[in-house]
C-alpha positions, 0 to 999 in steps of 0.5 A, spaced: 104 210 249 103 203 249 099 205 242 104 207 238 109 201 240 104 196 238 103 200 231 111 201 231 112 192 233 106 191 227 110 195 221 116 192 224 113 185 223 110 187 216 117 189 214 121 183 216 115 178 212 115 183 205 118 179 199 122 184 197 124 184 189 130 184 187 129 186 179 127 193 177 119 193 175 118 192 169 120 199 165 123 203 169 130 201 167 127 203 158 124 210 162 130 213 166 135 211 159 130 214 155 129 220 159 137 221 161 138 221 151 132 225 150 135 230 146 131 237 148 136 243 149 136 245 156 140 253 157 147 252 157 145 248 150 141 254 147 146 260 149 152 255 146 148 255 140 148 263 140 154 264 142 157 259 136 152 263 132 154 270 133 161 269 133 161 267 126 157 273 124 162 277 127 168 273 124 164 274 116 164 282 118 171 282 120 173 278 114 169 284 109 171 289 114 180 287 112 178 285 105 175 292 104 181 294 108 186 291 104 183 293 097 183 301 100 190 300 102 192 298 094 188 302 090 190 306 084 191 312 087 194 318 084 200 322 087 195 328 085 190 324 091 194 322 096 198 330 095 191 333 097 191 329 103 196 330 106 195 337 105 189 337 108 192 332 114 198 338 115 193 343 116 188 340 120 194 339 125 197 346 125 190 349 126 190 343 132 196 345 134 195 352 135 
């Protein structure tokens, strides 16, 4: 017991006689700046970029896919084409019907 209060009242005295320094040591300030704008991509960041990336792939297939749309609805059909669809349209629902 009377070791360690000897060995606690000599680090207590160290303690009040350290010269404490009041600026930080040389660089550290440059290091944790330049560690907090390093511009390395974390995860959140890489699957943002995915999914920026995949929503405009999937916006260009669907622009094609209402173009190709737009233009089969305007086509030249005949009334000759369109008379054989839907006779073939009435047929397949009289043949479900029954």
């Amino acid at each position: 017991m009377k070791n360690s209060e000897q060995i606690l009242r000599r680090l207590l005295h160290a303690a009040r006689q350290s010269d404490a320094q009041a600026e930080m040591p040389f660089g550290f300030d440059t290091r944790v700046l330049a560690r907090a704008r390093d511009v390395a991509p974390n995860g959140s960041a890489v699957i943002a970029l995915f999914t920026r990336r995949a929503t405009g792939i999937a916006l260009a297939v669907m622009a094609l896919a209402a173009a190709g749309l737009y233009g089969a609805s305007f086509s030249d059909m005949s009334a000759e084409t369109t008379n054989e669809y839907g006779i073939v349209d009435s047929a397949i629902q009289n043949n479900l019907a029954e």
